[in-house]
C-alpha positions in Angstrom: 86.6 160.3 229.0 83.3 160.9 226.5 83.3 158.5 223.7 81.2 158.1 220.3 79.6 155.0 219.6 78.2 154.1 216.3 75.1 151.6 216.8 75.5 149.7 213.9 78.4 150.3 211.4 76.7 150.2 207.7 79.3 150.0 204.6 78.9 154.0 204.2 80.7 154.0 207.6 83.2 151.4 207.3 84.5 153.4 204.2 84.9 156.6 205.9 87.1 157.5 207.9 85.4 157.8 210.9 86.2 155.8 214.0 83.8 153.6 216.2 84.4 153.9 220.2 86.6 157.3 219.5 87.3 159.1 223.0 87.8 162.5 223.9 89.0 164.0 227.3 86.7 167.0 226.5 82.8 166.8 226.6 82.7 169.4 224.2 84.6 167.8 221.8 83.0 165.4 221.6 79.6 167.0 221.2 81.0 168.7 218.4 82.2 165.5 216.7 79.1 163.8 217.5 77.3 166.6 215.7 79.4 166.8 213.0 79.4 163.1 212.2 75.7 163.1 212.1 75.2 165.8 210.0 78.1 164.6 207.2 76.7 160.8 207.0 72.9 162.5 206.6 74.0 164.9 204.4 76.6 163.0 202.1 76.2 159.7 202.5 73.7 157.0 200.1 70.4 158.0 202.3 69.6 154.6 203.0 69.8 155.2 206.3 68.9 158.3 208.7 71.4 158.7 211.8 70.8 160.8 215.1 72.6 161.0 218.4 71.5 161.2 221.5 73.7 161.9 224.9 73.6 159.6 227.9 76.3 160.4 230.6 79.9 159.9 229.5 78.6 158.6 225.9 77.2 159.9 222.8 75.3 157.0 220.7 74.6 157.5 217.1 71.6 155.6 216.0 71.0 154.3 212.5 67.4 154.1 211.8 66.1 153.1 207.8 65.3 155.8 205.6 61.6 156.3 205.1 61.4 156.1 201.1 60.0 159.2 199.2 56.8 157.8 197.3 57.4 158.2 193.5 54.6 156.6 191.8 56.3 153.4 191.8 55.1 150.1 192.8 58.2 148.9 193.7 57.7 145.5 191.1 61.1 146.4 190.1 60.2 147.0 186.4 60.4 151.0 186.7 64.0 151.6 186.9 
């Protein structure tokens, strides 16, 4: 069995319907998955945090790193929004 494990499950992820632990009797699949679940919470998800996978055996981790912030000009004193 391969199985998907989600590092750390922000509120983006615990909205959606995606699954923690989730096995597959295929490698394959769940390559594909694990590729596809990246690129959906990077591309659609609030950008607070940046996810990546990495393979190790049976197991593909996703990790959930912060987001570096784009510099806009701002501060960050909170008075600019």
């Amino acid at each position: 069995m391969f199985t998907i494990n989600i590092e750390k499950e922000c509120g983006c992820f615990k909205k959606s319907d995606f699954e923690n632990n989730k096995r597959f009797a295929s490698k394959d699949d769940a390559l594909v998955e694990a590729m596809n679940m990246v690129k959906v919470m990077n591309d659609e998800w609030c950008q607070k945090h940046e996810f990546t996978f990495s393979e190790d055996g049976q197991n593909f981790q996703i990790a959930v790193d912060e987001r570096a912030k784009a510099h806009s000009g701002c501060c960050g004193g909170g008075h600019c929004s």
